[in-house]
Steps between C-alpha positions, in 0.01 A plus 500: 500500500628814369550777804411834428775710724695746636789501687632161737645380748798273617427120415813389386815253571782615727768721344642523866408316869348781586195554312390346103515721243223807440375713251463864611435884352736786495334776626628843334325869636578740150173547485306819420196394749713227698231311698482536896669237661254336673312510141814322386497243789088446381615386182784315634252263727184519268793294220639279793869665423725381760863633385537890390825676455520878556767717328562646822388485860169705472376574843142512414525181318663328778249609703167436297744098454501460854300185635426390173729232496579606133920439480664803420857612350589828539745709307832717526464745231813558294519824620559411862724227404847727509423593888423191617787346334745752642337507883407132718342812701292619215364162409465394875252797503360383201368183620357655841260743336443306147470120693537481865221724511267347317567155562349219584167666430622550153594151361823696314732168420739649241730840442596582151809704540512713203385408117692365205793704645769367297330607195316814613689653741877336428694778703289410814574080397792512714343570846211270450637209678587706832132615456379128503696490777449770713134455448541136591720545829211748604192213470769254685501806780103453522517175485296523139751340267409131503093647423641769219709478237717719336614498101498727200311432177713521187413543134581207321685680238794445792489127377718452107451264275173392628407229259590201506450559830823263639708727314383843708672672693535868721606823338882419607577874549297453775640196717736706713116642666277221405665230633510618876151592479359186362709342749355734779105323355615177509700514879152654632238230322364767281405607109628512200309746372405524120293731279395392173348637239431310246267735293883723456696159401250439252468891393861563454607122330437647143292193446728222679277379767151411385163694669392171624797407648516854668094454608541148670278367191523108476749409220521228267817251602697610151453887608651469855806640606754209580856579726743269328685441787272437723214308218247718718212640302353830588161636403522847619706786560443521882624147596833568247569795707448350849709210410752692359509671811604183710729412240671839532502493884665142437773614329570751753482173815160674579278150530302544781323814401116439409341772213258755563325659220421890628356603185311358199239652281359550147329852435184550364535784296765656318605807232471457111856269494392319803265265310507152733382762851142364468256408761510133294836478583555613807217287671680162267821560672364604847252221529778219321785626789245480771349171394917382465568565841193414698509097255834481686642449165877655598754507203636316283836460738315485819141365397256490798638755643345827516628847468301776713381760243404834565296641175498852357297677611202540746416829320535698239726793511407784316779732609787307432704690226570278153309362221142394561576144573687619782165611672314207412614206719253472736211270561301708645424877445495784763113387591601166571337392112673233354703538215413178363350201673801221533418135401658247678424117433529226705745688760330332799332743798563814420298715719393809325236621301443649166411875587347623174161292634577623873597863522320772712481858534578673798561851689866566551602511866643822563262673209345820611192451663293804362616396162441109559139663632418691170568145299293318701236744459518445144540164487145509683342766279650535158642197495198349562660188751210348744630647822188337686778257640673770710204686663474404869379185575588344195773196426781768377452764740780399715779640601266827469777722322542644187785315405353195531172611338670626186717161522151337343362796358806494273499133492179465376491790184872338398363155487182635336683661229713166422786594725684703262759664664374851429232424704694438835685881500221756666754730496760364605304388855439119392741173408483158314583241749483122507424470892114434543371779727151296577457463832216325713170498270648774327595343178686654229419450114835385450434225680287339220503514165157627407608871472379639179575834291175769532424714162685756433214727638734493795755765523879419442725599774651786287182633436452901446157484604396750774402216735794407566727744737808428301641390199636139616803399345709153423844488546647201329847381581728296340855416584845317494792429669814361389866432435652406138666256484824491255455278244643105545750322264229265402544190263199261464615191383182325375440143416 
């Protein structure tokens, strides 16, 4: 039976002892109407996401995570990466405001130090391993460094000659400082970390690797990829690049160092010469990837094993700077509206839920209460919504507040209108969300699926008409976030 789905969860063989392997969501903030974070945290629980990773060590976010039980890593930005490198003090300080003090409440289990430093920031490379370090000996202070990990992800443009991948190997300009901090992972039981892109392999191969062998499509036997030395077949771009990862640790003595995959995506929309950014192929490689790690289906070198994911991105990004693919990676927008709905076959219990057929619309928290006031009036009048529900003594009437009032006056005209997203705005006052607001015997519409669209007697939400006190406007966001990936020495030797 075919599962209609967003986002996962962790069902997968052991990459470590300590837990199996997970698929998770990168969560990046350039947005131009970022979502509040306990909005963010609704989403999170209404898709049954257990692993996020932050870019940085948001307090609110932390916060709004805390007793969730949702597994969190947090981030050193690569502009606070020099300073802590330089000062055990600096880091040591670090860790008390960004983890001691929100810890245990917030489940945070991992600290990325930094961001594809080598190839980003290669003047700060040097001082990333006393980073690691500094930030380590801190957690070992507060007794925190057998819970949390420390690493730093790296682009996988750091690994040569990635195919066949028995043949790869590291940048070798970079041993002198690579070498002590993969040794630093592998002496504290953590990550490799890995981010790979295989939408910018494919792009930037002039032709050499295949779209279906980029998209996790199933191959024929003649069109796989084959290492000679090793007789292993590959069918995708992702598990070439994570074993070609363990094969370039190997020939560095790094063997006891498992792979962690910090980013992966596909974007769903893209400029005039970004043709294969569709929605088509972004939910094909997103739903293949997660339905590869949660079969337990490992690689080709290491099959069974999993390799904990986390996917790009929760949303999308409209303010990162770039072409337009690099604001479209998200699978959700700013509303909490999926991109695209993810199908995902036979990956066992996966407990989450297909939003497009179970979204609401509700008042923001923190919205101005006159102005939440004047759109529930509307809602009531204009609008034309049955607001017999809310008068006193009826099923919705409490909590007896306007908030929670306009929570199904609003719910009620956006499902009545067909839950277009235009019809969720009311200025600015109301919010998509997948968390069910019913409560008691006061049942929401989204909660069944007998909602249908009234005539279009009814007046849009953008209407000019004097009923309404203000002209109510939509704003749509889109988004991205990324970082390209240099282009591999790739030769597919087919059969």
């Amino acid at each position: 039976m075919e599962l209609v789905l967003f986002i996962l969860l962790l069902i997968v063989s052991a990459v470590s002892a300590d837990e199996d392997a997970f698929v998770g969501v990168n969560i990046g903030t350039e947005l131009s109407d970022m979502p509040h974070p306990t909005q963010v945290v609704a989403l999170l629980k209404a898709q049954q996401i257990r692993h996020v990773r932050l870019y940085n060590a948001d307090r609110g976010l932390l916060l709004a995570l805390a007793n969730t039980g949702i597994r969190v890593a947090i981030s050193v930005p690569n502009d606070q990466l020099l300073g802590l490198g330089q000062s055990n003090s600096t880091a040591a300080n670090w860790v008390s405001q960004n983890v001691v003090a929100h810890y245990p409440a917030t489940n945070i289990t991992t600290i990325s130090v930094g961001s594809e430093v080598f190839t980003s920031l290669p003047n700060v490379a040097p001082v990333l391993v006393k980073a690691l370090r500094f930030i380590h000996s801190a957690l070992v202070a507060s007794n925190l460094d057998r819970q949390i990990k420390v690493s730093t992800p790296l682009a996988s443009s750091l690994i040569l000659d990635s195919f066949p991948p028995s043949q790869a190997f590291f940048n070798r300009s970079w041993n002198p400082v690579l070498f002590p901090v993969l040794d630093f992972l592998q002496s504290t039981s953590s990550y490799f970390m890995l981010n790979i892109y295989p939408y910018f392999d494919y792009m930037q191969s002039n032709g050499v690797i295949p779209l279906d062998y980029a998209l996790f499509k199933p191959l024929p036997s003649n069109k796989e990829a084959v290492d000679a030395n090793t007789l292993l077949h590959y069918t995708n771009v992702f598990d070439a690049m994570v074993d070609a990862a363990y094969f370039a640790m190997a020939s560095l003595n790094i063997t006891n160092l498992p792979v962690m995959v910090t980013e992966t995506g596909w974007p769903s929309k893209g400029d005039a010469n970004e043709p294969d950014a569709t929605l088509d192929n972004a939910n094909t490689y997103n739903s293949n990837v997660i339905r590869h790690i949660l079969n337990k289906t490992g690689t080709p070198k290491y099959p069974g094993i999993g390799v904990s994911t986390y996917i790009y991105e929760l949303y999308n990004e409209d303010m990162k700077p770039g072409p337009l693919s690099e604001k479209n990676w998200g699978l959700f927008d700013a509303n909490g509206v999926p991109v695209y709905v993810l199908h995902l076959i036979g990956s066992g219990s996966v407990l989450a839920n297909d939003t497009t057929n179970q979204t609401y619309c509700t008042a923001k928290d923190g919205a101005d209460e006159k102005m939440v006031q004047a759109a529930l009036d509307w809602a009531c009048g204009p609008g034309k919504v049955d607001c017999s529900s809310i008068l006193q003594g009826q099923a919705c009437y409490d909590p007896d507040n306007v908030f929670a009032h306009a929570t199904y006056a609003f719910d009620s005209y956006y499902h009545r209108m067909g839950k277009t997203s235009s019809s969720c705005d009311f200025n600015g006052v109301a919010a998509i969300t997948t968390t069910n607001p019913s409560h008691g015997l006061c049942i929401f519409r989204g909660s069944d699926t007998n909602g249908t669209l009234l005539n279009s007697t009814i007046p849009a939400m953008d209407s000019k008409s004097s009923d309404s006190p203000a002209k109510f406007l939509y704003r749509n966001s889109q988004s991205f976030n990324c970082i390209v990936v240099a282009i591999f020495g790739w030769v597919l030797v087919l059969l």
